[in-house]
N, C-alpha and C positions, 0 to 999 in steps of 0.2 A: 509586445506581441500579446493578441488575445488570448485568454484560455482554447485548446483547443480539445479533441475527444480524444481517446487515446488510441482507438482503432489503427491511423498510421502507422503511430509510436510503434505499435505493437507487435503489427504484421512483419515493419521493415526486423525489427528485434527476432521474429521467427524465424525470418527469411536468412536472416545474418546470424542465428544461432547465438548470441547473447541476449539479456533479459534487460527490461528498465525496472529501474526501483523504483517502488512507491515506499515515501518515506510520510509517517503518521505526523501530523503538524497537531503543537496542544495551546500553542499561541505567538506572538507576535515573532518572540527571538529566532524558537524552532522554525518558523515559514521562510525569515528572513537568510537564516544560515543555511535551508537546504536548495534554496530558489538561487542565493550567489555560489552555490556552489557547483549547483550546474550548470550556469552561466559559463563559471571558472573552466568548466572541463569540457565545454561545450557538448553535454550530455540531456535526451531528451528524462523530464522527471514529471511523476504521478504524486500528487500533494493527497495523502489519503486522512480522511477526517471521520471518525465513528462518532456515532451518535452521541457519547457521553463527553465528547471532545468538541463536540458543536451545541451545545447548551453549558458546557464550562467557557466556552467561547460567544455568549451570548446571543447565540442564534446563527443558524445557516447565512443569515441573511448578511453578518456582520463578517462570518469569515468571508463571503464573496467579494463585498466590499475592501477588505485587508488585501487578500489576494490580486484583486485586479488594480487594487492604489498601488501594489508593490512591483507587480509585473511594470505598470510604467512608469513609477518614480525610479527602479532600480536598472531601466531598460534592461530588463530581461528578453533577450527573442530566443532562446532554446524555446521548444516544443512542451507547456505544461501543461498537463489534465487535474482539476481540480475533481477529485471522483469521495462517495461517501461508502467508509469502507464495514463490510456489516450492516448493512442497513434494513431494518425491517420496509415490510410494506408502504407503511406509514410515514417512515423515513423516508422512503425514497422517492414517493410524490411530493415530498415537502424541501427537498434537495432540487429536484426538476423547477422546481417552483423559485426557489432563491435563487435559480442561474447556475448551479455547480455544472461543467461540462461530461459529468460521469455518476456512475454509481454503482453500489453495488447492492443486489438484494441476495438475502441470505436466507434462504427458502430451506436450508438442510435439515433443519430440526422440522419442519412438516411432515406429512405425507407426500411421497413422490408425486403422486395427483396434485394436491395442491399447490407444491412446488412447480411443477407444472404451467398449471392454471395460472398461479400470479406472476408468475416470468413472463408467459406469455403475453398477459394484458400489459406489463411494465417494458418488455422490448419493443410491443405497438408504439406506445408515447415515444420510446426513446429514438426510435428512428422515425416518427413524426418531427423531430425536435434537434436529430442531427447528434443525439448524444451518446457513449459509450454506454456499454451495461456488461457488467462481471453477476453470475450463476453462481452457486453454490452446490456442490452432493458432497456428501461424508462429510459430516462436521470436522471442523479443525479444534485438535485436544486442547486443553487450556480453557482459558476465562475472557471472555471478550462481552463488554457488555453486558454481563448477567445472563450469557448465553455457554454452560460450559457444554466443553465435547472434549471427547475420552481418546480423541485423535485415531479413529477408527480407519478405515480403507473404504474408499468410496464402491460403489459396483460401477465397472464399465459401461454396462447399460445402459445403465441409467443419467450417465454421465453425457449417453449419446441422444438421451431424450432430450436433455433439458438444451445440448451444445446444436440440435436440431432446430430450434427455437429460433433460431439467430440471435443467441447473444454474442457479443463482441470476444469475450473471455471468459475463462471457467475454470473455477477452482477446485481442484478434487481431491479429496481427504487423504493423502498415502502417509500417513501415521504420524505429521508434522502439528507441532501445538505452538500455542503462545505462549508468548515469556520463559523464563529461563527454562529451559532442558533438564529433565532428571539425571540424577547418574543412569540408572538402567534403560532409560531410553533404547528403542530397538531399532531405532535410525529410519530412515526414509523407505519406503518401498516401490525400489524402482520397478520389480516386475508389475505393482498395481499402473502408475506412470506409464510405462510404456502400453501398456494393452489401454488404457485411453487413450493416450498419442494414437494408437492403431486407428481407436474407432470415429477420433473426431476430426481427423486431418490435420488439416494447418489452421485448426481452429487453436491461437496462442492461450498456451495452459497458465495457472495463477500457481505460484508456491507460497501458502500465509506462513506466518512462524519464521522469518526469516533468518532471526538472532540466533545464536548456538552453533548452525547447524554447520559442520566442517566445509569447509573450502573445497575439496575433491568432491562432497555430494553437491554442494551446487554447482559446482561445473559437471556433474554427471544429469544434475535434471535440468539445465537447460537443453544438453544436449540428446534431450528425451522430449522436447516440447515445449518447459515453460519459456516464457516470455516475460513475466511479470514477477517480480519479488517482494515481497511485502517487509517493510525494516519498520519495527516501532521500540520495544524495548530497549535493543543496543542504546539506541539517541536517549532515554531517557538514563542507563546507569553511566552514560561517557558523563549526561548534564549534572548527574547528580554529583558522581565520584569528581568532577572538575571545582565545581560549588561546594563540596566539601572541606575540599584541598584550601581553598581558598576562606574559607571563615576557619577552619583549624589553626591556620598559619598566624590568623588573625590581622587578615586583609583589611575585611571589613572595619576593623577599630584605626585605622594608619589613614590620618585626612579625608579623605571624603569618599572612603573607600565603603562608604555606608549604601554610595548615589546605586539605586539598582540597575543604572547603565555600566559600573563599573562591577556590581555584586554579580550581575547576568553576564557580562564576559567570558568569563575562563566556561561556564559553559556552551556560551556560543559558538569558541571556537570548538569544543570538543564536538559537537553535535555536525559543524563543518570538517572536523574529521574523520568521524565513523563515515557521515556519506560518499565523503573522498574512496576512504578503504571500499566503500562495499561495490562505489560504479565502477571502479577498478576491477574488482572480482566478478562483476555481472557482466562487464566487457561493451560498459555501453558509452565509455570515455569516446568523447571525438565523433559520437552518430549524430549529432542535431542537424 
């Protein structure tokens, strides 16, 4: 199946009150284990790629290529959106450009004006083009890209300026960061959540930060609007802590336990079982 936008995915996920994950791919293994794994579950999935992960991947142009050799060497037909997540400006004409079917531009650190401004001219292309587009207000806390935010609360508002645009999805800052969660963490803010639910409709809401965050608040925010869940951390400490396990044991010294088809194992599967656990908790097992 070809890549497609995730608009469907996304609406049908609103309509039906669970979310699809987008899981962050950093190379060949990760694509492979989250693409059979929706397969597996017959679950629609968003392959999400930031900037610093598509020049470690040697270009937008080559993850398109992986992607779309994989979708049909692996016959894959679940529903995938190849989308670039974080993406400045810059990135995101250049994603449009390599064929990805999505994007995302990340306008929050601007001026609401500006934010504005370049949303606008990038939702023109993207519905010239037939492709997905995720918005940004209230930065999301943490480090993404050399881009930090202090996981602030978005303004409603403003959330309705930018979701007035027609972008496809929208992501709005309600006190959620990347990577690991602090202790004092002050958890999600579903009163900001709901009062943009209020103002944007059934425009399907983005929740980034998806690692950490307890089981009862994501079942409390999808059932508040989001649609989309963003997983990247989790996948990277299941790969490492599995690859650990595994050169400790002292795997790698035992026959040909050197081969990096046999090194990258233990965390392939692991990385296919964080995505298991999480379409399971997002409730989008069996929607493709």
């Amino acid at each position: 199946m070809a890549l497609v936008n995730a608009k469907e995915m996304l609406t049908k996920a609103k309509e039906g009150h669970y979310a699809v994950g987008q899981f962050n791919i950093n190379n060949l293994e990760w694509t492979k284990a989250i693409l059979l794994t929706a397969q597996e579950l017959n679950s629609p999935v968003i392959l999400g790629v930031s900037e610093g992960a598509g020049k470690y991947m040697c270009g937008y142009k080559t993850v398109v290529g992986m992607v779309n050799g994989m979708l049909e060497e692996l016959n894959i037909t679940v529903p995938v959106a190849l989308h670039l997540d974080h993406g400045s400006y810059e990135g995101a004409k250049a994603c449009i450009a390599a064929g990805f079917s999505s994007i995302m531009f990340d306008g929050s650190h601007y001026p609401i004006e500006e934010n504005v401004e370049k949303t606008k001219e990038l939702v023109s292309i993207c519905e010239e083009k037939g492709l997905s587009i995720e918005a940004e207000v209230g930065s999301i806390g943490g480090e993404e890209d050399g881009v930090i935010g202090a996981g602030e609360c978005a303004d409603p508002q403003e959330c309705k300026m930018i979701a007035d645009l027609g972008v496809t999805m929208l992501a709005a800052g309600i006190g959620n960061i990347h990577g690991k969660y602090p202790e004092n963490w002050a958890g999600l803010s579903f009163e900001t959540l709901d009062a943009v639910q209020q103002l944007t409709g059934k425009m399907p809401l983005v929740l980034h930060g998806g690692t950490g965050i307890p089981a009862d608040m994501i079942k409390k925010a999808i059932s508040l609007g989001v649609s989309k869940i963003n997983v990247n951390t989790e996948c990277q400490l299941a790969f490492a802590a599995a690859t650990r396990e595994y050169i400790e044991a002292g795997k790698d010294q035992q026959g040909k336990g050197f081969d990096p088809r046999k090194l990258l194992a233990p965390g392939f599967e692991a990385i296919k079982a964080t995505v298991k656990e999480k379409m399971e908790l997002f409730g989008s097992v069996g929607k493709a």
